[in-house]
Structures are given as structure tokens and as C-alpha cells.
Backbone as numpy.savetxt, mean C-alpha at the origin, in Angstrom:
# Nx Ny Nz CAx CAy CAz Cx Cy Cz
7.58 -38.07 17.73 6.74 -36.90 17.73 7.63 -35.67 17.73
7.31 -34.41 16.83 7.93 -33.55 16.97 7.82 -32.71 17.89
8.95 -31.50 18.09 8.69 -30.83 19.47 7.53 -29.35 18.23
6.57 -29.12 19.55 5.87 -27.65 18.75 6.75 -26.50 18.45
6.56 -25.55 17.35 7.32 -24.42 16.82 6.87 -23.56 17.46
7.95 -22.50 18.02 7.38 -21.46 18.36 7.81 -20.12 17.41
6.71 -19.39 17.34 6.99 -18.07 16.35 7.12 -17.24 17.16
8.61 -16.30 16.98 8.60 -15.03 17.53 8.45 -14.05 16.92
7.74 -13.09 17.35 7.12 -11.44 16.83 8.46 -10.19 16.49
8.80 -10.43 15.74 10.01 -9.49 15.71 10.02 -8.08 16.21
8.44 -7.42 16.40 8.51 -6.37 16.34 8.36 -6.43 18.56
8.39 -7.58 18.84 8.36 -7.69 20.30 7.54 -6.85 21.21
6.01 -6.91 20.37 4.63 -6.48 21.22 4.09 -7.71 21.72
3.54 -7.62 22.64 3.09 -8.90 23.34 1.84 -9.10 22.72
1.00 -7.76 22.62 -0.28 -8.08 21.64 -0.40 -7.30 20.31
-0.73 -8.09 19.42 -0.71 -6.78 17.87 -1.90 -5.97 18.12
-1.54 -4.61 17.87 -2.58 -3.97 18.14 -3.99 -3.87 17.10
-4.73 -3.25 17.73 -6.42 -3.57 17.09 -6.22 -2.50 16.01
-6.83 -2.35 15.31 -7.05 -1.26 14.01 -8.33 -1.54 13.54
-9.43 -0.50 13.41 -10.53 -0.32 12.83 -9.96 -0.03 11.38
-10.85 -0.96 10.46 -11.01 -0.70 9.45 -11.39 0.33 8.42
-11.47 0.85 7.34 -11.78 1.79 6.99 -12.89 0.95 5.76
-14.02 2.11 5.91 -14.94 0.96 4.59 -14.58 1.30 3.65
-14.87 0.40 2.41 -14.73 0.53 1.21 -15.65 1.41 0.38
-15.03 2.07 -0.66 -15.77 2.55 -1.24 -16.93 1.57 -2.50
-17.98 2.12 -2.28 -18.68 1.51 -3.75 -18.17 1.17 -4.85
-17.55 1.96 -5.17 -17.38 2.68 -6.92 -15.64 3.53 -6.53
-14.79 3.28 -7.40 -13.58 3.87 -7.27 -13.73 4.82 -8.33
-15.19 5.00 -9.20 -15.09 5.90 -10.27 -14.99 6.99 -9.87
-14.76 8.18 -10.52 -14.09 9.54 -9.70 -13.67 9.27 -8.23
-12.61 8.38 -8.09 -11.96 8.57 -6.62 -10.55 8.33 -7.01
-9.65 9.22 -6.25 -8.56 9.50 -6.47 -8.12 8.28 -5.65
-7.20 7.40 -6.97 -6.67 6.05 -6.10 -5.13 6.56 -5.94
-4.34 6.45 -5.24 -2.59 6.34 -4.59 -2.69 4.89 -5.14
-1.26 5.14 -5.87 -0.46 4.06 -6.13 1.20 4.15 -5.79
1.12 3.59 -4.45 2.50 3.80 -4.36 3.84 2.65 -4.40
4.64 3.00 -5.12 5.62 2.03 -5.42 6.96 2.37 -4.17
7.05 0.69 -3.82 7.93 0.82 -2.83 9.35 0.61 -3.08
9.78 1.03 -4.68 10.24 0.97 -5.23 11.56 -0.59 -5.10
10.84 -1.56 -5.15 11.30 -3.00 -5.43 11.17 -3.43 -6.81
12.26 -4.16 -7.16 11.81 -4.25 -8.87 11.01 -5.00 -8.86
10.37 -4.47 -10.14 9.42 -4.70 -10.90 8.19 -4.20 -10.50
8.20 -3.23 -9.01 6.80 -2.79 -8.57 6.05 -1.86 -9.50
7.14 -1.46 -10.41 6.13 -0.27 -11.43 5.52 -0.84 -12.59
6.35 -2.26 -13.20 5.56 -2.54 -13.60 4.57 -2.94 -13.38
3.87 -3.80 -12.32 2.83 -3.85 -12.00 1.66 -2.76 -11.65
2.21 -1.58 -11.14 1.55 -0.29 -10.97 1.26 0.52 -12.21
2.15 0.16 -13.13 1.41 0.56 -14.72 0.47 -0.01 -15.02
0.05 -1.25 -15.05 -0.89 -1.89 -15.96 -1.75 -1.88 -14.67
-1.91 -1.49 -13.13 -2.73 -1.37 -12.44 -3.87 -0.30 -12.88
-2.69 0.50 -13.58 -2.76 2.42 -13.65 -3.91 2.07 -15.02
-3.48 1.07 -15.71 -4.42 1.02 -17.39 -5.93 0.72 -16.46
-6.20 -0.16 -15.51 -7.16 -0.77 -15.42 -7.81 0.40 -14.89
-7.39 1.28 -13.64 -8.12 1.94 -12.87 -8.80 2.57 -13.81
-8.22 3.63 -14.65 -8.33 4.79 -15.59 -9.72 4.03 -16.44
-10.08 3.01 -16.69 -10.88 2.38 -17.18 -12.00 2.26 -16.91
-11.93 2.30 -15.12 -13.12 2.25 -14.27 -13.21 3.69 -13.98
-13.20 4.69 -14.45 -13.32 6.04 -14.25 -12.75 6.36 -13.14
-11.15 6.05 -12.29 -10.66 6.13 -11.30 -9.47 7.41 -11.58
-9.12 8.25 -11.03 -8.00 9.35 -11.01 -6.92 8.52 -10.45
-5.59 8.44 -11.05 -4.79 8.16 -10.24 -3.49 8.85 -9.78
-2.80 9.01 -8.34 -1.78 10.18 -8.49 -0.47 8.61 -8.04
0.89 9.10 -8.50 1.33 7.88 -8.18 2.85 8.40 -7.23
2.96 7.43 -6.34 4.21 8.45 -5.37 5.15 7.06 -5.22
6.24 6.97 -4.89 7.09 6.47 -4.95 7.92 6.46 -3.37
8.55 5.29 -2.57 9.24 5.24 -1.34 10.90 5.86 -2.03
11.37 6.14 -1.30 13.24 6.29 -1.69 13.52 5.43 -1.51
13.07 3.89 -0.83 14.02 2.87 -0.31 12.88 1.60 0.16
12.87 0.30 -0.08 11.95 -0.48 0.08 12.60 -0.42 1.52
13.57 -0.50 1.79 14.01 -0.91 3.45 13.54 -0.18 4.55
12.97 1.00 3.91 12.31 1.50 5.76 11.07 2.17 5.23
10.17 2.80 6.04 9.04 2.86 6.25 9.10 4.21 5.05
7.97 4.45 4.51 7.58 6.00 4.07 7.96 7.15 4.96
8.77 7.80 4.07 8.91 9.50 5.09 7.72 10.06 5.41
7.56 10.77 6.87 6.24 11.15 7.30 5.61 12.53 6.32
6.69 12.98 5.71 5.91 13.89 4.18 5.15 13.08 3.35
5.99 12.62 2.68 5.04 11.39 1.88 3.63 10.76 2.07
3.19 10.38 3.36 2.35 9.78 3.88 1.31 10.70 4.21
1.86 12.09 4.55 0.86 13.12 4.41 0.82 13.86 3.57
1.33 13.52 2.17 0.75 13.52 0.78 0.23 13.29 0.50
-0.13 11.65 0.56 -0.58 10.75 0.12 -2.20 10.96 0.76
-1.77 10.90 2.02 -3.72 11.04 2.85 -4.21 11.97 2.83
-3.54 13.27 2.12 -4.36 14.64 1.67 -4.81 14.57 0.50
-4.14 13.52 -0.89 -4.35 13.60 -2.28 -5.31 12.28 -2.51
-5.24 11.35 -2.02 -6.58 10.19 -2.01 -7.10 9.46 -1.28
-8.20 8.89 -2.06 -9.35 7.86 -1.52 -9.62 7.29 -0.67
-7.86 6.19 -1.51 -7.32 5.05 -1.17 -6.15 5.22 -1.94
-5.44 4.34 -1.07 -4.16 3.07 -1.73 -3.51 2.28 -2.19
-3.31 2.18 -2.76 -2.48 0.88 -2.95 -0.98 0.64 -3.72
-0.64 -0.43 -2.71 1.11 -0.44 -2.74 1.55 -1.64 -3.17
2.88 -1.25 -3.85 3.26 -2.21 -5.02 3.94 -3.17 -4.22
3.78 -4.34 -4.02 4.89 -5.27 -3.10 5.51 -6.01 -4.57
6.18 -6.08 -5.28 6.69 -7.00 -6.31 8.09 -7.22 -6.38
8.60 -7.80 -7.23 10.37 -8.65 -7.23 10.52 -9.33 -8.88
């Protein structure tokens, strides 16, 4: 019999914290979508042909870019981003 695995939390909170959700919108038509690339290759390409689809569904899109996949968004950036749209969405790709 094997012994059980234990997973440790790297970020070393004892509990992950709660977060209320935000609802979704209906319709992304006229809503300004963020597309932000965390700049890992190949994340733009995927955020291009994201960019063909939105524009399709009558969606605005503004698109912002990290300096570095390795650390978090600069706190400018992020309050770019939540003054200029909707919603989000971020490129995780390789």
C-alpha cells in the first residue's frame, strides 16, 4: 500500500481565500473585452484570432500586454485595464 501524498500550498495560506464572483454578462456585443497577453510565446497568437472572433460578435476590444510572464501585472496596468473594460481575458499559451 502506498503512503498518502501530501500537497503543499506554495503561497503558505492556511485557507485560500473566498472571492465573490462577478456575473457574466449576457451579450459581449458592445462590451469592451481586455485581452491581455502575458507575454509567453505564442500568447498573441492566440489573442489574435481571439481578437477575429470577438469583433464578430459585436465586441470592442482594447489589448494590453505584461513586461514579463514571471511576476504579477504592474499596479498601472491593472488600473488600466479595470477603467477601459467589461471583462478579461488572459493569454496563458507556450
Amino acid at each position: 500500500m502506498s503512503e498518502p501524498r501530501v500537497l503543499l500550498d506554495p503561497t503558505s495560506e492556511r485557507q485560500a481565500p473566498t472571492r465573490e464572483r462577478t456575473a457574466r454578462p449576457a451579450t459581449l456585443a458592445g462590451a469592451t473585452v481586455g485581452l491581455l497577453d502575458i507575454s509567453k510565446a505564442r500568447g498573441d497568437v492566440f489573442l489574435n484570432r481571439l481578437e477575429e472572433h470577438l469583433h464578430a460578435h459585436g465586441a470592442k476590444v482594447a489589448r494590453f500586454a505584461k513586461p514579463t510572464f514571471t511576476k504579477v501585472a504592474p499596479i498601472d496596468l491593472r488600473h488600466e485595464i479595470s477603467e477601459q473594460c467589461d471583462v478579461v481575458i488572459e493569454a496563458l499559451a507556450d
